[in-house]
C-alpha positions as CSV (number, residue, x, y, z in Angstrom):
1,X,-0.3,-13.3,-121.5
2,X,0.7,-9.5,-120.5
3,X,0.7,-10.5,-117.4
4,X,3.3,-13.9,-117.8
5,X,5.4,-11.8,-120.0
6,X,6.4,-9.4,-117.3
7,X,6.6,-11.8,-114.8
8,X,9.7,-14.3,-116.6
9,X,11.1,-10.6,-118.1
10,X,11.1,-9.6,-114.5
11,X,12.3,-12.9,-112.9
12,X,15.0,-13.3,-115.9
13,X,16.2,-9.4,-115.2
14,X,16.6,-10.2,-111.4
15,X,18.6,-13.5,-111.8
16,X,20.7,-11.2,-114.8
17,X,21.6,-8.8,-112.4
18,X,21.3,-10.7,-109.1
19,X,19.0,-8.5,-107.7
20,X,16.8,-11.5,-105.9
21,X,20.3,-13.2,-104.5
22,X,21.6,-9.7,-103.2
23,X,18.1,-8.7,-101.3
24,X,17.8,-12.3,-99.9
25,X,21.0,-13.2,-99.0
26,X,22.3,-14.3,-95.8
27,X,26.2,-13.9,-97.2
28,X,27.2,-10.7,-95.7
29,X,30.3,-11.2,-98.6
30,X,28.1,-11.7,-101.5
31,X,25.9,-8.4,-100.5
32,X,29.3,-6.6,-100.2
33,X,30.5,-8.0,-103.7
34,X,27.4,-7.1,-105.2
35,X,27.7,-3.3,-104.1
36,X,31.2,-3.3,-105.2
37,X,29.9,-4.6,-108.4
38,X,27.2,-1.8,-108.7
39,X,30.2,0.8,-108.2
40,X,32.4,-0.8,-110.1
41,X,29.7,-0.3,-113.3
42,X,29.0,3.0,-111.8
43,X,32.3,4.4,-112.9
44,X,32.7,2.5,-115.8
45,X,29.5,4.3,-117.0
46,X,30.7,7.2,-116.0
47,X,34.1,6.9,-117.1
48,X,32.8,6.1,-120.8
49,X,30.2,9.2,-120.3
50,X,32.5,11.3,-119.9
51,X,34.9,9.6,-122.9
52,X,31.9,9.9,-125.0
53,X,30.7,13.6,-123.8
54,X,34.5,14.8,-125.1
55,X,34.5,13.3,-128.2
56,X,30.9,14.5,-128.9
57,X,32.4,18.4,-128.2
58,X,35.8,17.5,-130.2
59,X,33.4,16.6,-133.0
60,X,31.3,19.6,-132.5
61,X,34.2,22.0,-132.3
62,X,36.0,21.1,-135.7
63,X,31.9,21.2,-137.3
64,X,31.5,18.0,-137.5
65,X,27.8,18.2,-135.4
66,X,25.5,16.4,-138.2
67,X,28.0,13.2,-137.6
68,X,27.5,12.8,-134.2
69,X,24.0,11.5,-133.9
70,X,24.5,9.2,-136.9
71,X,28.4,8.2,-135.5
72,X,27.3,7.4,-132.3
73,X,24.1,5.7,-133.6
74,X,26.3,3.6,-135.8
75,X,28.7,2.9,-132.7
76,X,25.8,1.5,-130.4
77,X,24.1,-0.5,-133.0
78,X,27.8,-2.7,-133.6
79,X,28.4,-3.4,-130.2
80,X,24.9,-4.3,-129.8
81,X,25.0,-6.5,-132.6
82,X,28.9,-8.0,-131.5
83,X,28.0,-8.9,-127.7
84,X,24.4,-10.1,-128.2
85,X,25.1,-12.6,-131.3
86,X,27.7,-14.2,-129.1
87,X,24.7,-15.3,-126.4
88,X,22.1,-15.3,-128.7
89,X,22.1,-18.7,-129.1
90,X,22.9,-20.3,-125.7
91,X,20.3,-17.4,-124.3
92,X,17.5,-17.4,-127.2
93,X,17.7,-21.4,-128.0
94,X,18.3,-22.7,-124.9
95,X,16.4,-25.8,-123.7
96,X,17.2,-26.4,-119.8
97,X,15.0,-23.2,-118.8
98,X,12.7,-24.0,-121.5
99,X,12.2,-27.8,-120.3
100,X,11.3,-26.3,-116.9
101,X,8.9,-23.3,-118.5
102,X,7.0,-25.5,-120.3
103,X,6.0,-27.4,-117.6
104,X,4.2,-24.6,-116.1
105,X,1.1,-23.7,-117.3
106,X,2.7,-20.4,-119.5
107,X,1.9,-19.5,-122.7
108,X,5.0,-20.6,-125.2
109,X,4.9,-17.0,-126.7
110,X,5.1,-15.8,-123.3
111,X,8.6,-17.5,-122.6
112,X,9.7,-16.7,-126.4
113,X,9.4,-13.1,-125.8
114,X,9.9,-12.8,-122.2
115,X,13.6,-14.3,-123.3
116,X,14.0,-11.2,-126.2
117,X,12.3,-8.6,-123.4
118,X,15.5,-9.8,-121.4
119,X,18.1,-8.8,-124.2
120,X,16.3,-6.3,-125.5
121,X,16.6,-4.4,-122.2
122,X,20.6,-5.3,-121.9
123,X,20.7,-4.0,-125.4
124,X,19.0,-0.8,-124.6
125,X,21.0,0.1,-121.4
126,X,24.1,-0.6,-124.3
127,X,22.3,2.4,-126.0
128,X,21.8,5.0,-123.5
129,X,24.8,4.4,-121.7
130,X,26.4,5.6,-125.3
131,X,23.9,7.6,-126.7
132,X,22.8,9.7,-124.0
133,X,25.7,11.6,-122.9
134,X,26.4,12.5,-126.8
135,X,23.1,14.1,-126.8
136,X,23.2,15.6,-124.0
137,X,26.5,17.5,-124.6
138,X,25.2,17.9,-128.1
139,X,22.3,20.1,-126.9
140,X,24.3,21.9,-124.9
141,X,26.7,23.1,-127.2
142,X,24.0,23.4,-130.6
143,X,21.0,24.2,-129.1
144,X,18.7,22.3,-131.1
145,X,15.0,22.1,-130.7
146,X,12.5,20.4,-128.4
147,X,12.3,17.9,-131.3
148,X,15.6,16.7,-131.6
149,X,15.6,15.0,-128.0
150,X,11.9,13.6,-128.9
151,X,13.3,11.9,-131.9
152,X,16.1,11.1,-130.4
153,X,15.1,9.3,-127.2
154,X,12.2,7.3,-129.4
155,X,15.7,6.2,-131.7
156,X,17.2,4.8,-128.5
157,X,13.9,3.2,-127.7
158,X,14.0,1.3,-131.1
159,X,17.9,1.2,-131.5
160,X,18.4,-2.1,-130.6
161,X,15.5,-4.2,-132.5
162,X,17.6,-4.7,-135.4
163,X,20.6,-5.4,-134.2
164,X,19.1,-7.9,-132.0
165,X,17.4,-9.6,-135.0
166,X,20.3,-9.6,-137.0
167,X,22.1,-11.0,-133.7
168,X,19.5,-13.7,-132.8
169,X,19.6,-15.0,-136.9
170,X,23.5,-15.1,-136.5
171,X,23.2,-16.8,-133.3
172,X,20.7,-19.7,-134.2
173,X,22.6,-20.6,-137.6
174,X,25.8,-20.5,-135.7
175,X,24.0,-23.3,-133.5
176,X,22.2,-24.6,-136.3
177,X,25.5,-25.2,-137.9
178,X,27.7,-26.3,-135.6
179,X,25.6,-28.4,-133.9
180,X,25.9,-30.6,-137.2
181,X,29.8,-30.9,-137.0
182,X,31.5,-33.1,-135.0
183,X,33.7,-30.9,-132.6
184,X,30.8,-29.5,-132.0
185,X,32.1,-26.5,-129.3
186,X,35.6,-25.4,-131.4
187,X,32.7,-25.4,-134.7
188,X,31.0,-22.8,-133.1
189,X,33.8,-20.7,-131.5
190,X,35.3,-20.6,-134.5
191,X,32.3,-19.1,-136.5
192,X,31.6,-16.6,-134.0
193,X,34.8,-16.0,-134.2
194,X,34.9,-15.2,-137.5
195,X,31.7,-13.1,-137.3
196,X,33.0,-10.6,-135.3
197,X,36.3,-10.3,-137.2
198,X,33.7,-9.4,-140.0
199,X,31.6,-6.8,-137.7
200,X,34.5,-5.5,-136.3
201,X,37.4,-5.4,-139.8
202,X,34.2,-4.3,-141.8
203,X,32.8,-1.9,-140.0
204,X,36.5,-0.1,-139.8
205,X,38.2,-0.8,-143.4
206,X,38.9,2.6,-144.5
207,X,37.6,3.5,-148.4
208,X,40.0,2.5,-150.4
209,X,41.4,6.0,-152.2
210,X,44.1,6.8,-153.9
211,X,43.4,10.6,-153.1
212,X,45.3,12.5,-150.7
213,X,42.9,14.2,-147.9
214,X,43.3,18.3,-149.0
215,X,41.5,21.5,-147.9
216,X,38.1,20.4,-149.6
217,X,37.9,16.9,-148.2
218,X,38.4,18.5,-144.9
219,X,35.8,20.6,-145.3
220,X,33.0,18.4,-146.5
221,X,34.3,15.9,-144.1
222,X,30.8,15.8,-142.3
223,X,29.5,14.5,-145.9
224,X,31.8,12.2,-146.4
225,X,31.8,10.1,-142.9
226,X,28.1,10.1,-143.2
227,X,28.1,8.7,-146.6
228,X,30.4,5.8,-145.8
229,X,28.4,5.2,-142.6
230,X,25.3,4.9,-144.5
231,X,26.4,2.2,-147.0
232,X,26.8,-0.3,-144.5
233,X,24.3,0.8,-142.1
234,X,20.8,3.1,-143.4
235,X,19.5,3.1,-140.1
236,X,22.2,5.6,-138.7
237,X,21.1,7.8,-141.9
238,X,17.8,7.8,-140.7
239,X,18.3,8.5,-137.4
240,X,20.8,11.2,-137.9
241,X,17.8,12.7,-140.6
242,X,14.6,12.0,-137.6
243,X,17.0,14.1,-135.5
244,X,17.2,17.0,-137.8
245,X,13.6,17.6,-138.7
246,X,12.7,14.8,-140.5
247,X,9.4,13.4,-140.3
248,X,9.5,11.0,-142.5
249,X,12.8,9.3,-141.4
250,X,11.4,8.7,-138.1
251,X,8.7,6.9,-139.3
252,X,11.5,4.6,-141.5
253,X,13.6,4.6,-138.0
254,X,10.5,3.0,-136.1
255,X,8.8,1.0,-139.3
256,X,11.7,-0.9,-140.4
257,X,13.3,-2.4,-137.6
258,X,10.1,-3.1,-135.9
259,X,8.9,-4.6,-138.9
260,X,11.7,-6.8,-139.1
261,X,11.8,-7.9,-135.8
262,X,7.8,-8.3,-135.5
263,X,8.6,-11.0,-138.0
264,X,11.2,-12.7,-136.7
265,X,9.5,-12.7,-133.5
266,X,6.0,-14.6,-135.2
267,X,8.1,-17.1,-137.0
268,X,10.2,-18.0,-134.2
269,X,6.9,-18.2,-132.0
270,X,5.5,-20.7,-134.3
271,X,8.6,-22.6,-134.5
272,X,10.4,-22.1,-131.5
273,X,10.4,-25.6,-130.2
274,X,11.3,-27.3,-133.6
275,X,14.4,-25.0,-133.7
276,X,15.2,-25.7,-130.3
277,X,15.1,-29.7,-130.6
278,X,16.7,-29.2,-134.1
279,X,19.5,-26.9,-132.9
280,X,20.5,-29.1,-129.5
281,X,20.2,-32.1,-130.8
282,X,23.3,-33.9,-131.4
283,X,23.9,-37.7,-132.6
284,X,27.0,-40.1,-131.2
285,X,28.6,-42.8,-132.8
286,X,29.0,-45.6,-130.4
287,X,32.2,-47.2,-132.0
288,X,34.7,-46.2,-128.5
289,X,37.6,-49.2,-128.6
290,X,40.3,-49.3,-126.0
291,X,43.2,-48.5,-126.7
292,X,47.1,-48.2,-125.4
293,X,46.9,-45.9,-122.3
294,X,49.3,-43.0,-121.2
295,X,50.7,-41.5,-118.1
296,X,51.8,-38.2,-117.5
297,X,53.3,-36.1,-115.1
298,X,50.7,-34.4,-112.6
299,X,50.5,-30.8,-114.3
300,X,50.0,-32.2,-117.7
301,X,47.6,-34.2,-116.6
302,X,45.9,-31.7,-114.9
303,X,46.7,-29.2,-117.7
304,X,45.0,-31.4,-120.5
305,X,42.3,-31.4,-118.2
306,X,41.9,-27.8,-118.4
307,X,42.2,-27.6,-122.5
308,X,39.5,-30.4,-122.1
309,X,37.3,-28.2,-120.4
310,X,38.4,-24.8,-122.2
311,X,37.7,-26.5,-125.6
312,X,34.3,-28.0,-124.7
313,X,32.7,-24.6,-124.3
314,X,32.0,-22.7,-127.5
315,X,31.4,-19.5,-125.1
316,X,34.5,-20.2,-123.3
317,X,36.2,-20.4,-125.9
318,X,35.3,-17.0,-128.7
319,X,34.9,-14.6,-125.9
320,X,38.2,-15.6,-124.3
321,X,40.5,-15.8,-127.2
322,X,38.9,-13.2,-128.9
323,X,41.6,-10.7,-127.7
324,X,44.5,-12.9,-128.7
325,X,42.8,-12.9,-132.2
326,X,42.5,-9.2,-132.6
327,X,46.3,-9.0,-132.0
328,X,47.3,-10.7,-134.9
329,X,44.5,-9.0,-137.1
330,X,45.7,-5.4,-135.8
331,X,49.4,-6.7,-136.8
332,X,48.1,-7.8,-140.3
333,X,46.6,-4.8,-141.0
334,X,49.8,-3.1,-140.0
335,X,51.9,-5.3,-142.3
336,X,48.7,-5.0,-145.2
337,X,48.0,-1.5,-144.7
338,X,51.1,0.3,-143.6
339,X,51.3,2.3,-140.8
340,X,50.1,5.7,-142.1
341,X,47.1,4.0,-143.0
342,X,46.9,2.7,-139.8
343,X,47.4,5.9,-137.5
344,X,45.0,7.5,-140.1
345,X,41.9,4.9,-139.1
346,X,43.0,4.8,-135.4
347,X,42.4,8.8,-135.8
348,X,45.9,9.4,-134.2
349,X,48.2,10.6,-137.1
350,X,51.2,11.2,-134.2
351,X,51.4,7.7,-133.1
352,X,55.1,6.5,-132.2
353,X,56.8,3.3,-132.6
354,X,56.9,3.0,-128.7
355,X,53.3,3.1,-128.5
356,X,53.6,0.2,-130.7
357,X,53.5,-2.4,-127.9
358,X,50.9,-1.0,-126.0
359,X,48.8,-1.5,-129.3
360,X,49.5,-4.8,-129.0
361,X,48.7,-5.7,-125.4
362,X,45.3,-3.7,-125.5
363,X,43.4,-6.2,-127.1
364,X,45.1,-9.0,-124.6
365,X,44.2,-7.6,-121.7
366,X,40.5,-7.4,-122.5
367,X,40.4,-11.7,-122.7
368,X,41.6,-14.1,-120.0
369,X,40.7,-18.0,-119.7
370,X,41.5,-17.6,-116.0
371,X,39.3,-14.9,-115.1
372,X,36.4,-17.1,-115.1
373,X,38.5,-20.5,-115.1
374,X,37.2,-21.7,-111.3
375,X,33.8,-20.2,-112.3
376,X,33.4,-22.4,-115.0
377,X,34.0,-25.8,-112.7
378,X,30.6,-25.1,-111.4
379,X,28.3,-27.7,-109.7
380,X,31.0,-30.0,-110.4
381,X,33.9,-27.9,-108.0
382,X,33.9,-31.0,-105.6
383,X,35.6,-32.5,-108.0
384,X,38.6,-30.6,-107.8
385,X,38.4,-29.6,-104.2
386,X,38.4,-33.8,-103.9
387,X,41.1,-34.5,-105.7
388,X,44.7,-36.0,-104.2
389,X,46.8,-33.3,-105.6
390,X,47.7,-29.2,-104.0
391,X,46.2,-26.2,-104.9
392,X,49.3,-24.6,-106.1
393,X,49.5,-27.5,-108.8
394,X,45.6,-26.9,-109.6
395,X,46.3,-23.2,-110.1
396,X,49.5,-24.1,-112.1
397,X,47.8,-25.6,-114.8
398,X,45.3,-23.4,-115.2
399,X,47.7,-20.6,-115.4
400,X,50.1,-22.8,-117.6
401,X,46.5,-23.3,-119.8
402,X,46.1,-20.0,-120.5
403,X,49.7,-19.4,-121.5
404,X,49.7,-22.2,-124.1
405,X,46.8,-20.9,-125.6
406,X,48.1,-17.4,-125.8
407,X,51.6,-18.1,-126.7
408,X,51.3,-19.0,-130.2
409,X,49.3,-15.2,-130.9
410,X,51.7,-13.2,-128.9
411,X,54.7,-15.1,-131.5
412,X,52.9,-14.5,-134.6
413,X,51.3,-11.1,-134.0
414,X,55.0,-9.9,-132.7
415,X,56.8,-11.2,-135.4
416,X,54.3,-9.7,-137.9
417,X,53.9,-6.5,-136.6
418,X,58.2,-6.5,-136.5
419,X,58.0,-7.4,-139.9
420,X,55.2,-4.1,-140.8
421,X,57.1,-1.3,-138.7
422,X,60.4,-2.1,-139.6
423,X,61.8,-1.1,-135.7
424,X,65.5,-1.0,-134.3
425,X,66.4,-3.4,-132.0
426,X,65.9,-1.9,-128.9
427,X,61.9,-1.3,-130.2
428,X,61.8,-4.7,-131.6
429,X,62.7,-6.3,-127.7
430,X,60.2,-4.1,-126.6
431,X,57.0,-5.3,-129.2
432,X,58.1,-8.6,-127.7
433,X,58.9,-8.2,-124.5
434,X,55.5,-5.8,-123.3
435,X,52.6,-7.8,-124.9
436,X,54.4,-11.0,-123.0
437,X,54.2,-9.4,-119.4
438,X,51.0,-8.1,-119.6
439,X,49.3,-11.6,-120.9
440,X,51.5,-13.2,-117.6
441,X,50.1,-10.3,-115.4
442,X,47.0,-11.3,-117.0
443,X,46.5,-14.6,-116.3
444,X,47.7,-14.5,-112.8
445,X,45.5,-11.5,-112.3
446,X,42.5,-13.4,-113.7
447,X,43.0,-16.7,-111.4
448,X,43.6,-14.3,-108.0
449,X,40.7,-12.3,-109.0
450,X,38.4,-15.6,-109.6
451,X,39.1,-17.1,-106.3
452,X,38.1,-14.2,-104.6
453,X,34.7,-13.8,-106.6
454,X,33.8,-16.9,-108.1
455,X,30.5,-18.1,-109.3
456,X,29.6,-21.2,-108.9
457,X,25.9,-21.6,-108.7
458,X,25.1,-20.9,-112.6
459,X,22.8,-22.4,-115.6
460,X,24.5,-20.7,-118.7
461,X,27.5,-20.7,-119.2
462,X,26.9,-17.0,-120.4
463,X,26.7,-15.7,-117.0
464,X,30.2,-17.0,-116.0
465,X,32.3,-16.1,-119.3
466,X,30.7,-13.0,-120.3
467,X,28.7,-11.6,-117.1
468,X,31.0,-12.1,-114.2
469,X,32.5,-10.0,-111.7
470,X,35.9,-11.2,-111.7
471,X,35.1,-11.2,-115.8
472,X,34.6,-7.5,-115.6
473,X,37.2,-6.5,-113.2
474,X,40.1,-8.3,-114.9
475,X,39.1,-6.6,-118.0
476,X,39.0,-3.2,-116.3
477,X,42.2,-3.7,-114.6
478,X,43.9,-4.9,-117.7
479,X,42.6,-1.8,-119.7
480,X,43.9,0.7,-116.7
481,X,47.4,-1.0,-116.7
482,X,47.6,-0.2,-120.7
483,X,46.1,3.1,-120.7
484,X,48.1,4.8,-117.8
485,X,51.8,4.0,-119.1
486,X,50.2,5.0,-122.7
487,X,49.8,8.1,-121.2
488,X,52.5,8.7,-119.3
489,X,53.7,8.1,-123.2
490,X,52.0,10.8,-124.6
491,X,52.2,13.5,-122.1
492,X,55.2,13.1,-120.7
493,X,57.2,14.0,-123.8
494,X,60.8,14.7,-122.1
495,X,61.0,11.2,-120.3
496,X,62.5,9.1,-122.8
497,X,60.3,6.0,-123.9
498,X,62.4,3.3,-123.0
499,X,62.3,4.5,-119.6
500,X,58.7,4.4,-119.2
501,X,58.5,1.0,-121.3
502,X,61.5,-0.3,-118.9
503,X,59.2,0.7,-116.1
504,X,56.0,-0.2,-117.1
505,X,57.5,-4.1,-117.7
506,X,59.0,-4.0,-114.1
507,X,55.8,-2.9,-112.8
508,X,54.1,-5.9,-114.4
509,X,56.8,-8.4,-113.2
510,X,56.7,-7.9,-109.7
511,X,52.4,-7.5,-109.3
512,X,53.0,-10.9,-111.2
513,X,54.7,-12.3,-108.9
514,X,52.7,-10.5,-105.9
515,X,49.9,-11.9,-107.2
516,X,51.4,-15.6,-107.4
517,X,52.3,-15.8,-104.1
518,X,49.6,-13.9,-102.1
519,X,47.1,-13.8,-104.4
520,X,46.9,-17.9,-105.1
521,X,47.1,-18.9,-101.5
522,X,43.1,-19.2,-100.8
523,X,42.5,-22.7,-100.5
524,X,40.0,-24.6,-102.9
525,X,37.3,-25.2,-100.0
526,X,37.3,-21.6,-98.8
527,X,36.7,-20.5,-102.3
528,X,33.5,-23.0,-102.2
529,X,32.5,-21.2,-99.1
């Protein structure tokens, strides 16, 4: 069985990464996209290295050492647990690889474990790519012993059982339950939706204290992050004690989530294919009656089309409005909390009503429908390419699709976070005005970068939505275009705001409409090619 298990971890790791499709290829322009992919990740790794290998020595230069290993620990284990939950399900449970597996004379534990190998070793890369560089400048600024990096490479190599347990649990009775609703897709959007609004609010919620921080708090600060960390999550107290010296909490680190996820693994062996029939089986009532009909103009039609499609995908759906969400939760907790409270958890106590807006738009640039919007046609592309109608009116409504879903968060979140700072009213035009260029540049980004890179050839809808190219490079370039005129903020202290604000929405504008006019032109049967 040894054998079987690293042959489907292997094969599933290769079609993951598209290692098999990049060595075999005939497509001189997928081999080229792949390698830009590879150094794309490249220097997002080791951008984020280097992010993490600063903070590690910012935390190590005000004392703050024993919280690294258990921050960082903590950090890894959450976004473990937030990006594998949302595949978990349509990964773990699903039955069109399985229907083919089975067939072949495998063992069934073989393909059930093979399929947690698979996340198990996205989870771990997660871990190092975090957890490594922290140690590293760590040990070169503390000095600790040979056993701190023994303990703490065997805590990367069990870092991510639990979370993934936790994950897969979370994924199947999201299935489970939604699978028993009617709108079956917006049933389970929704709840993973609100999952990872409880990760991500809970996990940052600041103790409620009516104390002011003084000279003691500040000194036993180490003390008290660790003991808020570990109410929520042991494991990072653990890990931060294995480090240290601790014998014993290594053996804890290693028991209990292997423990845990030993059992889930047995159950879900002896059970696997009853969940899997339980959770995709869905029931129809044959009642349809005919009713009036209506006609619409060419974009609606095409553009209820699109919300058709968008809303028939659960994936589609909570990893691409996600962003939009978190706008009008960071807005709330403006309004809720106040903004002291608010620059106090973001750990920037000088934060400035012009960096207000850029607030905003960060967590809208990270989501866009039409990143992966042509992607998701898929085998069915001829469809489209068939059809009597233009490309630019194709393109149209699936930028127009976008924008209607987006519109009514960038209203609400605006108006609320108005309503929390209390801003003049040339900072009030500018909350408004910001957010709403970068979800434009956005979409019309997302769409250019998707015909140039689009995946069509796919059996999950995981690989499109979350696992992309065009996915990841939209979300890159929308972070960049936030973070540089945030900067430019920050640093350059004698331009005044508005000028830089006034500059940055110009910018947006005319790569906007760049991007519209050049960037849209492909045609549908060169994209297919």
């Amino acid at each position: 069985m040894l054998k079987q298990i690293r042959w489907l971890s292997g094969l599933q790791l290769c079609n993951l990464f598209g290692w098999n499709e990049f060595r075999y290829t005939k497509d001189r322009k997928k081999k080229w996209m792949y390698v830009a992919m590879a150094a794309l990740w490249i220097i997002l790794v080791s951008v984020l290295a280097v992010f993490i290998g600063k903070l590690s020595a910012l935390l190590i230069r005000y004392g703050l050492e024993r919280v690294v290993p258990v921050y960082f620990y903590t950090i890894v284990s959450l976004v473990i647990l937030f990006f594998t939950f949302l595949k978990a399900g349509s990964v773990l449970f699903s039955m069109n690889s399985f229907e083919i597996l089975i067939s072949l004379p495998l063992s069934k534990a073989a393909i059930v474990i093979s399929r947690f190998l698979t996340m198990y070793v996205t989870g771990l890369l997660m871990g190092m790519a975090v957890l490594l560089p922290g140690i590293a400048v760590y040990g070169y600024l503390v000095r600790p012993g040979l056993w701190f990096y023994l303990a703490g490479m065997i805590g990367i190599l069990f870092l991510p059982l639990l979370p993934l347990t936790l994950a897969s649990i979370a994924g199947a009775l999201i299935t489970a339950v939604s699978a028993r609703i009617r709108h079956k897709s917006l049933a389970e959007a929704a709840l993973m939706i609100l999952l990872s609004l409880a990760v991500l609010v809970g996990s940052t919620l600041l103790p409620e204290s009516g104390e002011e921080i003084g000279a003691e708090m500040l000194l036993n600060l180490s003390d008290v992050m660790i003991r808020q960390i570990g109410k929520f999550y042991p494991s990072a107290l653990w890990y931060g004690s294995a480090v240290s010296g601790n014998g014993l909490s290594l053996l804890w680190l290693i028991a209990v989530p292997a423990l845990i996820f030993a059992g889930f693994a047995a159950v879900l062996q002896n059970c696997f294919l009853d969940i899997c029939v339980a959770l995709n089986t869905t029931s129809a009532k044959h009642d349809y009656q005919m009713k009036s009909q209506n006609s619409h103009s060419l974009l609606r039609a095409l553009l209820g089309r699109e919300l058709k499609r968008y809303f028939a995908s659960g994936i589609y759906v909570a990893n691409t409005i996600m962003g939009y969400v978190l706008m009008i939760v960071i807005a709330v907790m403006m309004l809720a909390a106040g903004t002291e409270k608010i620059r106090m958890l973001l750990g920037i106590p000088w934060i400035t009503e012009s960096l207000f807006p850029f607030l905003l738009a960060l967590p809208a640039v990270i989501t866009s429908m039409t990143s992966c919007s042509i992607s998701m046609e898929g085998k069915q592309f001829w469809i489209i390419q068939t059809l009597p109608v233009r490309e630019k009116e194709i393109y149209d409504s699936k930028l127009l699709a976008n924008l209607v879903i987006a519109a009514p968060f960038w209203l609400i979140s605006t108006v609320i976070l108005c309503a929390a700072v209390q801003p003049s009213f040339a900072e009030g035009v500018w909350i408004f005005v910001i957010p709403a260029c970068y979800i434009v540049f956005l979409t019309v980004a997302g769409l250019a970068v998707n015909l140039a890179v689009p995946v069509l050839n796919w059996d999950n809808e995981v690989k499109v939505v979350k696992q992309s190219a065009s996915t990841a490079i939209v979300m890159v370039v929308g972070m960049v275009s936030v973070l540089l005129p945030t900067a430019g903020v920050l640093w350059l202290t004698k331009v005044p705001a508005y000028v830089i604000l006034g500059v940055t929405a110009a910018v947006l504008i005319v790569l906007t409409a760049g991007l519209y006019r050049i960037g849209l032109r492909k045609k549908l049967i060169e994209t297919a090619a």
